[in-house]
N, C-alpha and C positions, 0 to 999 in steps of 0.2 A: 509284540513287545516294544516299549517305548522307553529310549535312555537319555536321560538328562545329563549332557556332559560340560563340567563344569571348569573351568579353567583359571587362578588366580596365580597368574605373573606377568609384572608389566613390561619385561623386553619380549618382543617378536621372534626374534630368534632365540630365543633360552630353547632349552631341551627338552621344558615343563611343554611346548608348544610341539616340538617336534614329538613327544611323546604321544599326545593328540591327535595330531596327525597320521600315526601310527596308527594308534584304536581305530585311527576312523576310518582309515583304509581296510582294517579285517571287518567293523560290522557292515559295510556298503556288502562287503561281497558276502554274506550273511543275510543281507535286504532285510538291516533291523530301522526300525523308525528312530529318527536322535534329533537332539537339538544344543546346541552350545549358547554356554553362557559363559562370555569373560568378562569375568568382572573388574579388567581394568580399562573398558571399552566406556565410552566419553557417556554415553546416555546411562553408566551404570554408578553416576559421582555420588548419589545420594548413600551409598555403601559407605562412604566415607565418613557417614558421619553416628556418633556415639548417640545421639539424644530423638528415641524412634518418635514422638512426639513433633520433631522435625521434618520426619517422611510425610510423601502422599500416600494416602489410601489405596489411588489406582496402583502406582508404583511397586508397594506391596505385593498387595492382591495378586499380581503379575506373576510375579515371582512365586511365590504358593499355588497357585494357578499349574502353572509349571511343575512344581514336585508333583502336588496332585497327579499329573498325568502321564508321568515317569515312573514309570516298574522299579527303575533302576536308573542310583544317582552315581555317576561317575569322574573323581575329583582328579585333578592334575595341579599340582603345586610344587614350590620349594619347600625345604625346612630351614626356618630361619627360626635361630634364639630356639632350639630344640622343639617348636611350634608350630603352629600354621599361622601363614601371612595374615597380616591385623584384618585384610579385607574381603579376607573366607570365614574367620573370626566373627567379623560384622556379617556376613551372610547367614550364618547361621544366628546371631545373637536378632537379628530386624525378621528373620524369617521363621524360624524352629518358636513360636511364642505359644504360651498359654493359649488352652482354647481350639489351634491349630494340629499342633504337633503333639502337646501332650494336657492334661489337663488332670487338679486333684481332684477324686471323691471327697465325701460327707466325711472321711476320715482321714482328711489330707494325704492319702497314700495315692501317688502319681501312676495315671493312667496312658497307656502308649498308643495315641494315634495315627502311626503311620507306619503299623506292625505289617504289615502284606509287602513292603518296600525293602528291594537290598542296594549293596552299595560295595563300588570297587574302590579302591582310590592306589595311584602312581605317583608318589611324590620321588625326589631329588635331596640327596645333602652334602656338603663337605666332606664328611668324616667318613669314615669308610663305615660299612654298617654293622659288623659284629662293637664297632664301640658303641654303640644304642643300648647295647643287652648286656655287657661288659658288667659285672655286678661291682667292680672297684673302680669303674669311672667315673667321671665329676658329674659327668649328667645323670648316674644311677637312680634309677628312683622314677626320671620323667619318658614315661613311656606313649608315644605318640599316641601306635596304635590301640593301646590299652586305652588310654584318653578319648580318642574317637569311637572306640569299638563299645565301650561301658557309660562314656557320660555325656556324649554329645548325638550320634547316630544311633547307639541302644536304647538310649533313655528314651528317645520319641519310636524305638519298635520295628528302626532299620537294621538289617541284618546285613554285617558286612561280611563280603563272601571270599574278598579278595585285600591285601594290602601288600604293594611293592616297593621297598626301598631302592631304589639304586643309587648307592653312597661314591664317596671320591669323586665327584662329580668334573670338579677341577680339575683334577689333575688326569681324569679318563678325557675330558675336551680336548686335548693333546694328540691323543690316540683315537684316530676316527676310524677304526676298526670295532675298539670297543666299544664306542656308543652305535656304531649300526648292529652289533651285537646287542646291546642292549634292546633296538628298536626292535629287530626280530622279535624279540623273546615276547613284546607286545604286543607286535601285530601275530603273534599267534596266541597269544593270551596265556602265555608261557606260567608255570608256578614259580616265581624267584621263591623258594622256599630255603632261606636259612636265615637263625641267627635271628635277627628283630621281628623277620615277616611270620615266623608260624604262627598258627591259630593259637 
């Protein structure tokens, strides 16, 4: 099996990297095949930019190339603005296209090309994480993983098997007990199950 590990944040030491680091350390002793991809890494600028008409061919292709040959897509990010970062955003908007990932029949009814493929993802946020699920909070309504799980990974037929919040991020950096708590829970591939994260 072959996992595509995907990384968008551009400080080196963020958590989103030590989290990474984490994974990588349980599938090495596993002897799984990976490959990383961060995409704030200098050869990956073309991410940057809105107008795909601007990209190279090769450049692409690369990158699809790549899902292609990963079982399994494994994301590591912040949450900013109750979202994902503008330039996993762009990964998926230059890479997930027509044709590749999904395409309409004769009845414009979208067809899912990359249904054999699952997908974990370990993001990071502010807030603590029961306020994500909070049905009287300001951000009610914007559901990350419902967003990835239904209109971005589902739609092209990835099945997401895992989603981890690990919220207060801020104020646990304080506490470096709790964030090697945290990494544990990674490097064993632990279920954070509550609250935003269940299925």
């Amino acid at each position: 099996m072959k996992q595509l590990l995907i990384i968008a944040n551009p400080w080196k030491n963020s958590f989103s990297r030590a989290m990474l680091e984490a994974y990588e350390k349980r599938i090495k002793k596993q002897d799984v095949s990976y490959e990383i991809i961060d995409l704030y890494a200098e050869n990956n600028d073309f991410l940057r930019y809105e107008n795909q008409k601007e990209l190279g061919e090769r450049e692409l292709s690369a990158y699809q190339k790549k899902i292609l040959e990963a079982e399994e897509l494994v994301l590591f990010f912040p949450v900013w603005w109750s979202s994902l970062p503008a330039i996993l955003k762009n990964f998926f908007d230059n890479n997930f296209v027509a044709g590749f990932a999904y395409k309409y029949n004769e009845k414009w009814i979208p067809e899912k090309l990359l249904n054999w493929k699952k997908a974990r993802v370990f993001c990071t946020c502010d807030w603590p994480n029961w306020f994500y699920a909070f049905p009287g909070s300001l951000i009610s309504g914007i559901n990350l993983k419902k967003n990835l799980k239904n209109s971005i990974l589902g739609f092209c037929g990835i099945k997401l098997e895992e989603f981890h919040l690990f919220g207060s991020i801020r104020k646990n950096v304080r506490i470096a007990w709790k964030l090697e708590e945290f990494l544990q829970k990674i490097e064993q591939i632990y279920n954070y199950e509550r609250y935003f994260t269940r299925k």
